[in-house]
N, C-alpha and C positions, 0 to 999 in steps of 0.2 A: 372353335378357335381358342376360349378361355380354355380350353383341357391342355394346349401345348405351354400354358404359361406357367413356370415354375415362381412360385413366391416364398419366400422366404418365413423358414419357419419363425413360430414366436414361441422361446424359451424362459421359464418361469426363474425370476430372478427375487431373492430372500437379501432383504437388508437390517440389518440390527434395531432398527426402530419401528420394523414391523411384527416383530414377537408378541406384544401384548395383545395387539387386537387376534391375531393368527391367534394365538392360544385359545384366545375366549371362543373363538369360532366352533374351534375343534374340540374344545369342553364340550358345547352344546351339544356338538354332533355324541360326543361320547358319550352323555346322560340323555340320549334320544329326546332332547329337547331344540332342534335347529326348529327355527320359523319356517314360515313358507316363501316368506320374503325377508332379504336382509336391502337396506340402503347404505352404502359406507359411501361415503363425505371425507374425499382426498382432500387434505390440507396442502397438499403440496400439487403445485399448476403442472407436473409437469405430465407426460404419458402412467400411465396405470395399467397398459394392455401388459405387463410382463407381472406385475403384482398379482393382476387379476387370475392369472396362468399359475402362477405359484399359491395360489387360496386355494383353486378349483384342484385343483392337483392334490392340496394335502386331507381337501373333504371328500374327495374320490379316492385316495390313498389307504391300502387297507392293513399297512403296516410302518405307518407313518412312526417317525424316533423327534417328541418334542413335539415342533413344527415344521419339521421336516419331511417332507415325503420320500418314500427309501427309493424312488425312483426306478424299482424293479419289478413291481408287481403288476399288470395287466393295466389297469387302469392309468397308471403309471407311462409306461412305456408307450400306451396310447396318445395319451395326451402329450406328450415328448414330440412325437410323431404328427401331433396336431391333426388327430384321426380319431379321436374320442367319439363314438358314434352317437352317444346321450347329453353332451356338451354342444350347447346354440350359443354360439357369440354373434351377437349383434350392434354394430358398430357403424362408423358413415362411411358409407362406399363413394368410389369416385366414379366423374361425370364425364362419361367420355364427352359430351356436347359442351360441359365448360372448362374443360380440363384443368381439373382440380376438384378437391373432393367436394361432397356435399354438402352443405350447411345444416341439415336437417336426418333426425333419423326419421321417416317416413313411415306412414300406414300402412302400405305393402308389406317391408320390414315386421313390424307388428303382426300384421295376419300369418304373414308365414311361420314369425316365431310361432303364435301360438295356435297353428296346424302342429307344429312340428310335438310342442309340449302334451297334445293329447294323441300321439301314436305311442304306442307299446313300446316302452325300453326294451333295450338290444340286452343289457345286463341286469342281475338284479342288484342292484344301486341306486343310487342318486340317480336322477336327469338334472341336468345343472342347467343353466340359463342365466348371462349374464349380458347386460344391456350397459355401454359404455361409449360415450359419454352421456349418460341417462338424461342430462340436463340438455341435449341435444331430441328429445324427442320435441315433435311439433304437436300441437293439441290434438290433431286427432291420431295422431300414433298414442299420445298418453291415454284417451279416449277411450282408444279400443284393445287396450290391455288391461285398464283398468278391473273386468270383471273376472279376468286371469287372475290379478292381483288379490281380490277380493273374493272367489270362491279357489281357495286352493285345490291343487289336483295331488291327489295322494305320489309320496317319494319324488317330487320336483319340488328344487332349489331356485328363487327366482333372485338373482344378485341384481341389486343396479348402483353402477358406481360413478360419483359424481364430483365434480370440481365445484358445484352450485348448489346444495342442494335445494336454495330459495327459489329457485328456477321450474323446479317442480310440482304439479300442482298437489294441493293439500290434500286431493283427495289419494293420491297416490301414497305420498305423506306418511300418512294416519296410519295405512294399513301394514305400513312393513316397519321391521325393527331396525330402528340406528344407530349405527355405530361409526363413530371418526378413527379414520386410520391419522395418530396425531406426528407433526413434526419431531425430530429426537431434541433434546435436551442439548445445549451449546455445546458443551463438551464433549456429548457424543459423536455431533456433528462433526468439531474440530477432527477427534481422532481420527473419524471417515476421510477426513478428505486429507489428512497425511499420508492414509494408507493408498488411497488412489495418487498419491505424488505430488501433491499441493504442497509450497513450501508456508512455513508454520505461518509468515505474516501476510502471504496471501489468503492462506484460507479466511483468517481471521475478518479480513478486509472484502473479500468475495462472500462470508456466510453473511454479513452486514447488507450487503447490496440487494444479497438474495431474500432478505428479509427471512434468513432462519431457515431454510429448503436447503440443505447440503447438494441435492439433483441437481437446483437450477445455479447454486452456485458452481457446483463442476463446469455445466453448460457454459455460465457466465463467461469462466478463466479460459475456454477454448476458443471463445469468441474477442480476448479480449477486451471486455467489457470496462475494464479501468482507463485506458486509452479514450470509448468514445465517452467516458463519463468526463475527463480531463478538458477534452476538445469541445466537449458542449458547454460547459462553464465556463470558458475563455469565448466561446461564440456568442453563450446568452447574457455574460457580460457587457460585450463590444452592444447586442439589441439593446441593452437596458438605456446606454447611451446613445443611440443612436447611431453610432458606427457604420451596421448594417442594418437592411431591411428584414420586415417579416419573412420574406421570403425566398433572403439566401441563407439563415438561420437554420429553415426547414428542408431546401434542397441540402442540405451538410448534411441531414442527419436520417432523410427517408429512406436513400441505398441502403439503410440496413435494415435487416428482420424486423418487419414490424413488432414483434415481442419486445423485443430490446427497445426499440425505441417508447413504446407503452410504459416499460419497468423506469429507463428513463425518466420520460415526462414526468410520471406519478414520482418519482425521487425528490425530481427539483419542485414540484407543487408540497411534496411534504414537507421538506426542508423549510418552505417559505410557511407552511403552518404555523411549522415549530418558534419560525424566527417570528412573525406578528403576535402569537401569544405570548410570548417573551419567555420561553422557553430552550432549553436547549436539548439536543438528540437525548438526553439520560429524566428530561421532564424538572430539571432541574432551574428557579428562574434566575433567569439569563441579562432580562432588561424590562425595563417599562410594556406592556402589552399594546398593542394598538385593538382594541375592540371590532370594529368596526372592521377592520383589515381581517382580522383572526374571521371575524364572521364569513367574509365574502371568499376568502382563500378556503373554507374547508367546504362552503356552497360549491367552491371550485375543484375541489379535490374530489366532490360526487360527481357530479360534470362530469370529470374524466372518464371516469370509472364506465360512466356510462357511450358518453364520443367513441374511445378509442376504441369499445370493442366493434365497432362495425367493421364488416369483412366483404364488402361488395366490391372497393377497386382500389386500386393505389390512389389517385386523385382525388377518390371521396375522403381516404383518410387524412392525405394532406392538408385540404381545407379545414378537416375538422380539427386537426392539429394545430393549423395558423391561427384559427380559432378560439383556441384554448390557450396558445401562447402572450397572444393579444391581448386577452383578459387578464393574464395572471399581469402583466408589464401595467396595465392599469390599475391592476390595486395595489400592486409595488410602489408607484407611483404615488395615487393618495392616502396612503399610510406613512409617506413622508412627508408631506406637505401640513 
């Protein structure tokens, strides 16, 4: 029944801020110095699966211009194609039983990748192998790749690319070579997002939000996101005084993507950092420090980090959310008192 389904291909996409690392990649490759493992540590939260498409492409590429892949040779055209027969991506599948993908890259995953890494390449090349979102394996998928990792197999490439890479164990770690794919530089970013159609004071005002990710600021400005930043500062004003309850505060703001609403939360907890150490957005001082307020606001701002990411239901996030709002309105509270 999977053989009538048509899925949409995934085409390898090159942006200006990923040159440096691409380079060094295909340096290595070029003075037959590539590891057996690389780890790249995404700075930026958003998807990677068309980055990853565009590496694997230019270190299978056999007439690559730069960091370019000339996109006509074999290897090439293959992977276009998304039929590269030495290229394993592995990623989270979805659940038909919970419909919606899986939280976990699983040990099955894992075994089959590595059945698949000791059969005979199809070409004489690379075998590539890319594991994404690597900070998505569960301990015994990290487990049982582990000796993959640690006795290489001659001409396989094992990528694993991560949003986390503290999520992974150390022994995984140790054995492969690191390298960060880094955010671009302000100006770089500015110039991107005029060329995608951003007008100049929005970008400026959407790279701020994004905290520096040109991607998630794009995403932001389609979303809107200045609007529900607007509307939550006039609603978590009205809570600070009691206007309204905890929890029409949080029915206003969970209809939306829970990302958003995370990026959100974590904004207004940072903002309240800035303003109890008596600081302002540029770290520059602003007022008298509350000590004790600064202490418990940035207690609270790991807190976050940790609540929001759960992904088990809509109503557990909520709680966890009313939860965190609560606490911040209480140290708001006695840091003025």
């Amino acid at each position: 029944m999977d053989d009538d389904i048509e899925y949409e291909k995934i085409q390898p996409v090159y942006l200006p801020w990923h040159k440096p690392l691409l380079g060094r990649i295909l340096s290595l490759k070029q003075q037959q110095r590539l590891p057996h493992a690389i780890l790249i540590d995404l700075t930026s939260g958003e998807d990677g699966t068309e980055f990853i498409w565009h590496l694997v492409m230019l270190v299978l590429c056999t007439d690559a211009a730069d960091v370019i892949p000339c996109g006509q040779c074999r290897s090439c055209q293959l992977m276009l194609a998304n039929t590269y027969p030495d290229f394993i991506y592995v990623s989270l599948l979805y659940s038909d039983k919970r419909k919606k993908m899986n939280r976990d890259i699983n040990i099955e995953q894992t075994r089959e990748l590595i059945h698949q890494v000791h059969l005979t390449r199809h070409y004489d090349n690379l075998k590539v192998v890319a594991i994404y979102p690597a900070e998505k394996m569960n301990i015994a998928s990290a487990n049982s790749l582990l000796k993959t990792v640690e006795e290489p197999v001659p001409q396989v490439l094992i990528l694993l690319v991560t949003h986390n890479k503290g999520k992974l164990p150390i022994t995984i770690r140790s054995r492969c070579q690191i390298l960060t794919l880094d955010q671009p530089e302000k100006q770089v970013a500015l110039d991107w997002l005029l060329e995608q159609g951003m007008r100049a004071e929005e970008s400026d005002k959407y790279l701020e939000y994004a905290g520096g990710d040109p991607l998630l600021a794009l995403k932001l400005k389609a979303q809107s996101y200045a609007g529900l930043v607007d509307d939550f500062k006039q609603q978590f004003a009205r809570y600070l005084t009691n206007s309204i309850d905890i929890t029409t505060l949080v029915t206003g703001v969970i209809k939306f993507d829970v990302g958003l609403v995370r990026l959100l939360v974590k904004m207004v907890i940072n903002a309240y950092c800035y303003q109890l150490s008596g600081l302002d957005v540029n770290l520059q001082a602003r007022k008298t420090a509350s000590k004790a307020g600064a202490r418990e606001i940035f207690a609270l701002s790991g807190q976050a980090e940790r609540q929001l990411m759960i992904e088990e239901n809509n109503l557990n996030f909520q709680i966890q959310l009313e939860d965190l709002l609560i606490s911040l309105k209480q140290i708001i509270k006695r840091s003025k008192d």
